[in-house]
C-alpha positions in Angstrom: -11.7 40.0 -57.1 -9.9 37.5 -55.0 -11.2 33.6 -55.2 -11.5 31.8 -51.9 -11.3 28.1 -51.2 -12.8 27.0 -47.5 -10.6 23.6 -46.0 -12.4 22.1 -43.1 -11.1 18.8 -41.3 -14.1 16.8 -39.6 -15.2 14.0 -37.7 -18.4 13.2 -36.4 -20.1 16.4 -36.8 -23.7 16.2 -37.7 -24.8 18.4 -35.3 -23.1 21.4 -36.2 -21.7 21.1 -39.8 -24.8 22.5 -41.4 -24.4 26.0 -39.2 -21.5 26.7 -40.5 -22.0 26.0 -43.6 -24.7 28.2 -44.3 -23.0 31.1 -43.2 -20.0 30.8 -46.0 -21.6 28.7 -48.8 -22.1 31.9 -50.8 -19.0 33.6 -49.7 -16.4 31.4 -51.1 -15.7 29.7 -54.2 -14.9 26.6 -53.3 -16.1 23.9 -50.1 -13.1 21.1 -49.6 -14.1 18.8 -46.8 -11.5 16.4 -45.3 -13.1 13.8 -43.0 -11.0 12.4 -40.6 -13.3 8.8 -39.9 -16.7 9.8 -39.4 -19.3 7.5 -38.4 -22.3 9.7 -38.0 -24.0 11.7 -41.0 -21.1 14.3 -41.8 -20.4 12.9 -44.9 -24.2 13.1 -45.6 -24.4 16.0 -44.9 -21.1 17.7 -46.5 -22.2 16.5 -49.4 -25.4 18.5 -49.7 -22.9 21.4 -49.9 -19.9 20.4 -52.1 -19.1 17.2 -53.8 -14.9 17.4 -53.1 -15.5 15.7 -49.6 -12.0 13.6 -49.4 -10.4 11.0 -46.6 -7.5 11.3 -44.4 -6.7 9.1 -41.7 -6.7 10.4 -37.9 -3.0 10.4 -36.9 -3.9 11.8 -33.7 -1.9 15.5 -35.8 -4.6 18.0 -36.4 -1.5 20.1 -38.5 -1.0 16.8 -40.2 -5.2 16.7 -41.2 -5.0 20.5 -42.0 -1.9 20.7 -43.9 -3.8 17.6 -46.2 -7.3 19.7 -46.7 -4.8 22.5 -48.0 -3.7 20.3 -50.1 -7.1 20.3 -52.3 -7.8 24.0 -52.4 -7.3 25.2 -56.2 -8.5 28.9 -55.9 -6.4 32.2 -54.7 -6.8 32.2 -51.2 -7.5 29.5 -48.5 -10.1 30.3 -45.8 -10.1 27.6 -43.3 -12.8 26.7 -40.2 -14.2 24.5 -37.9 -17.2 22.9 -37.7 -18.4 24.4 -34.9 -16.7 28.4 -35.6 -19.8 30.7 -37.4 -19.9 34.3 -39.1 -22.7 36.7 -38.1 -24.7 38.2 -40.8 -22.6 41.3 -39.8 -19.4 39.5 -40.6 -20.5 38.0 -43.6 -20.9 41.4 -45.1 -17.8 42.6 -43.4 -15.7 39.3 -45.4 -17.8 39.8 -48.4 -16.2 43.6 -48.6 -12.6 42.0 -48.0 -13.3 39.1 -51.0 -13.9 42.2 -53.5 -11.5 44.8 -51.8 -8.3 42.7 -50.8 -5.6 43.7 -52.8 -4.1 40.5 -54.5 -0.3 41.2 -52.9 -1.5 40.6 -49.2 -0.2 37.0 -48.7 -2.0 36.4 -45.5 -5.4 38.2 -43.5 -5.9 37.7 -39.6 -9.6 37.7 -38.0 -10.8 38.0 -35.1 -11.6 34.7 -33.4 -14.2 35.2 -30.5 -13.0 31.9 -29.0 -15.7 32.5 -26.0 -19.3 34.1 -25.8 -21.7 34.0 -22.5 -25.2 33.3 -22.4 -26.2 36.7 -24.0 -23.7 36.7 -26.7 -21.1 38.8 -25.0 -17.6 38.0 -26.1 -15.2 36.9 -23.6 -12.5 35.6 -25.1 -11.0 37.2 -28.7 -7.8 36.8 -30.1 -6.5 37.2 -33.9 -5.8 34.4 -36.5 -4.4 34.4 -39.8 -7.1 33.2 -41.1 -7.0 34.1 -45.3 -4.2 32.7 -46.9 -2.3 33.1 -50.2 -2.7 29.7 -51.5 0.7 29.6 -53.7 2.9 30.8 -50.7 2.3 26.9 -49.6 2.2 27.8 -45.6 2.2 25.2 -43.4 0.5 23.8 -40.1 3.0 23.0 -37.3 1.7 21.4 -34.2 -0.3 17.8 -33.2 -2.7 19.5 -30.6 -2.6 23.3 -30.6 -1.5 23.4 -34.2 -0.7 27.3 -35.8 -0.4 28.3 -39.6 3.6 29.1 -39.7 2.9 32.6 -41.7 5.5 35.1 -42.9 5.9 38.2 -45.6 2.6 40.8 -46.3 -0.1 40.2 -43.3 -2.7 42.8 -42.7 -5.3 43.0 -40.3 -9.3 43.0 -40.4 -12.0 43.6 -38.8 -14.1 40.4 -39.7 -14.9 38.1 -36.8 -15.3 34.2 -36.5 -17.5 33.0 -33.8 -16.7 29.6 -32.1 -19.7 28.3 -30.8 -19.3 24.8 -29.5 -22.2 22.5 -28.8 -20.5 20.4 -26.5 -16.6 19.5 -25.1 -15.0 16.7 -26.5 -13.7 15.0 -23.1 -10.3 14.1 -22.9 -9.9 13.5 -26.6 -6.5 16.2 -26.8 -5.0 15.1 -23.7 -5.0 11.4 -25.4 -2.8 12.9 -28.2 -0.7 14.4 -25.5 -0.3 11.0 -23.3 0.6 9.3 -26.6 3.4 11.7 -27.0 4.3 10.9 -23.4 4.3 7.1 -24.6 6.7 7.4 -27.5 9.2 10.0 -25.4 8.8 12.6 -27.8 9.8 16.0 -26.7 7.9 18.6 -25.6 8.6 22.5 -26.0 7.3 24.9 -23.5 4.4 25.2 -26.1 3.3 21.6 -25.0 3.5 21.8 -21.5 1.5 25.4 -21.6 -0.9 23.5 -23.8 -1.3 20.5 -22.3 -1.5 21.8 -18.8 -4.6 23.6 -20.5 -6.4 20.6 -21.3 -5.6 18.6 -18.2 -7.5 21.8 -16.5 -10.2 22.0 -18.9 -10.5 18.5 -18.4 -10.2 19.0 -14.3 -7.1 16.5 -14.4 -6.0 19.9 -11.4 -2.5 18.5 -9.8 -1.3 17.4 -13.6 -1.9 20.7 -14.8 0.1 22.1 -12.5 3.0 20.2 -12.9 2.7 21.0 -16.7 2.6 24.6 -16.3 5.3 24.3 -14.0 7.5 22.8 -16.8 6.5 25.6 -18.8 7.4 28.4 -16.4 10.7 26.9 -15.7 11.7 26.0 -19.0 14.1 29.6 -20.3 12.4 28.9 -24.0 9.0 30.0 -25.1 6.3 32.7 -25.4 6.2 35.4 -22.5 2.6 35.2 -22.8 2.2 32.0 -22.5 4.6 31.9 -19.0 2.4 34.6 -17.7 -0.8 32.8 -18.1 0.4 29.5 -16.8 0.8 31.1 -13.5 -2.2 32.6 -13.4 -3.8 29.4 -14.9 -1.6 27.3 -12.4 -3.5 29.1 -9.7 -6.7 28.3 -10.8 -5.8 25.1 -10.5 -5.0 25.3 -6.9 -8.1 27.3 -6.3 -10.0 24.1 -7.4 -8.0 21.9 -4.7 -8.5 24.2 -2.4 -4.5 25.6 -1.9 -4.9 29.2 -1.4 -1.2 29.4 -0.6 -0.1 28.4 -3.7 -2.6 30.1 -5.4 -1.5 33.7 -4.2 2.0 32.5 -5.1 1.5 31.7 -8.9 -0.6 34.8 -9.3 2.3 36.7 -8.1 4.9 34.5 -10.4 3.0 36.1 -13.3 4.6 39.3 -12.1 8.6 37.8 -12.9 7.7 38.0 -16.5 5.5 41.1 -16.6 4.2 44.1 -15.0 0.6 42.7 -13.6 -1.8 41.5 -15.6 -5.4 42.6 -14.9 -6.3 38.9 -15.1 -4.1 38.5 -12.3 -5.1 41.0 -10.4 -8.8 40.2 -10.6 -7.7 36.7 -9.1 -6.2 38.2 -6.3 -8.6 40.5 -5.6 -10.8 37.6 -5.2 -8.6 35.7 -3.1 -8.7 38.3 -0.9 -12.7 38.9 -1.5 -13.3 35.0 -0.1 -10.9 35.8 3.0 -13.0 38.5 4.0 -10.0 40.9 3.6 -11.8 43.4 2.4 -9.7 46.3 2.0 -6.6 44.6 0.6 -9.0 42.7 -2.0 -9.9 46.6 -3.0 -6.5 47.5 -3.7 -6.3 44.7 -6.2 -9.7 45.3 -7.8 -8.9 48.8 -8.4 -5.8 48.2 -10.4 -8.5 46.4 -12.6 -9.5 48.2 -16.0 -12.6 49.6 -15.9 -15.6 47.2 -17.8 -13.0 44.6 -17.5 -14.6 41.3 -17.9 -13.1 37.8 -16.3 -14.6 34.1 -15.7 -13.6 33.2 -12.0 -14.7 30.4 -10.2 -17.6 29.8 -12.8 -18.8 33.6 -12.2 -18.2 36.7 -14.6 -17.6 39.7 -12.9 -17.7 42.7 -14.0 -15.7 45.8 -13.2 -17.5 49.2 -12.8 -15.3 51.6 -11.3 -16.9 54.7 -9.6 -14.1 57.6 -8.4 -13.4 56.3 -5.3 -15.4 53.3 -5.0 -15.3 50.2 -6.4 -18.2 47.9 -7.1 -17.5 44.4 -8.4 -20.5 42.7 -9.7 -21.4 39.0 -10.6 -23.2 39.3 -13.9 -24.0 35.6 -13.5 -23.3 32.4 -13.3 -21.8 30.1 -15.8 -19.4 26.7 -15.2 -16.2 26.5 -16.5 
């Protein structure tokens, strides 16, 4: 069986270090905590779990503080999470069958990362991670916001799932890093500018965003995906100022780099929905999958789609 060390990087997180902790304690064989200049009771409180708590200063480069708690791991495999990510008892079972089953020439596992849950638990955002790492191929963090683990050679997928489950935002503390990039003139890749135009959204900083995704769209480098949702981001953004126009027009951009999205399609459905175009807003909505789920305007709706019908439902209410 497979050894696993967990690397965490935290800062100030008292309120939620203790949750995730006691959902792996007994799963891995190792806890190395890298604090990156807490002044609440982390420390305190790490310690109850592990004494290999160690000290890096913030660089404002989270792949800088997470290629340093990779540093201490000493066991097979590297797990890594956040203070704030969890695994449900049906998880921890799930990872607990992967820690005895994984066959030792598997160099890297992805997860599932259910980056968003509503009030009743539902996922709403889930994407994959490699998250279980073969500690001698030495892999690497790239990245000073949005950092990724730069994997190659024998990658499987699992089932398992991590849960984020954040307590509260921390306000404007990325777009900082980003504006001190500005300040030294570094140079951005269409990774950035999809990235930061993210936070500058999240962060409802609306007419920067947009000139950030712009870059991103017109820049020929970078990840389709990410082109497609910063047009469809882009016109959320001008949803919030109130420019329909442009809305409609970046929703359709997202079409020069890929057949339409449902995400898309939902938004324009909706654009239509508010004009009271009724009829044209259907023919949108019904190229929507059915039981498709989507966050617009701080509602979820959901799709059920009856032959011939279509009935769009607000299942409720929730700010983003």
């Amino acid at each position: 069986m497979i050894t696993i060390s967990l690397c965490m990087i935290v800062k100030n997180e008292e309120e939620l270090l203790s949750r995730c902790l006691d959902t792996i304690k007994d799963i891995v064989d190792e806890i190395n905590i890298v604090d990156t200049g807490s002044t609440d009771r982390t420390k305190e409180i790490a310690a109850q779990y592990t004494d290999r708590i160690f000290y890096f200063e913030w660089i404002d480069n989270f792949a800088a503080a997470r290629n340093e708690s990779f540093k201490y791991a000493t066991k097979d495999y590297i797990l890594y999470l956040d203070a704030d990510d969890v695994i449900s008892e049906e998880n921890r079972v799930k990872l607990k069958k992967l820690k005895e089953t994984l066959d030792p020439s598997v160099d890297s596992v992805s997860m599932y990362y259910d980056a968003g849950t509503d009030a009743y638990g539902n996922v709403t955002l889930r994407y994959r991670r490699n998250r279980l790492v073969k500690r001698e191929k030495n892999y690497k963090w790239k990245g000073d916001c949005h950092q990724y683990l730069d994997v190659h050679g024998k990658i499987i997928n699992s089932d398992v799932a991590i849960t984020h489950k954040k307590i509260r935002h921390a306000v404007g503390r990325t777009v900082s890093i980003y504006e001190k990039k500005i300040e030294r003139g570094d140079t951005f890749t269409p990774r950035d500018y999809f990235y930061y135009g993210n936070e500058l959204r999240e962060n409802k900083h609306y007419q920067k965003a947009i000139e950030s995704y712009s870059k991103n769209i017109s820049l020929k480098e970078g990840w389709i995906e990410d082109k497609i949702f910063a047009c469809i981001f882009r016109a959320d953004c001008y949803r919030y100022l109130g420019d329909m126009n442009n809305e409609l027009s970046s929703l359709f951009d997202s079409f020069k780099f890929a057949p339409p999205r449902a995400e898309a399609c939902a938004r324009i459905g909706y654009h239509f929905h508010r004009q009271k175009s009724y009829k044209t807003a259907a023919f949108w909505y019904e190229l929507v999958p059915n039981k498709f789920q989507i966050l617009i305007g701080g509602a979820l709706f959901i799709w059920h789609i009856i032959p011939g019908t279509l009935i769009c439902n607000y299942a409720f209410v929730t700010i983003i």
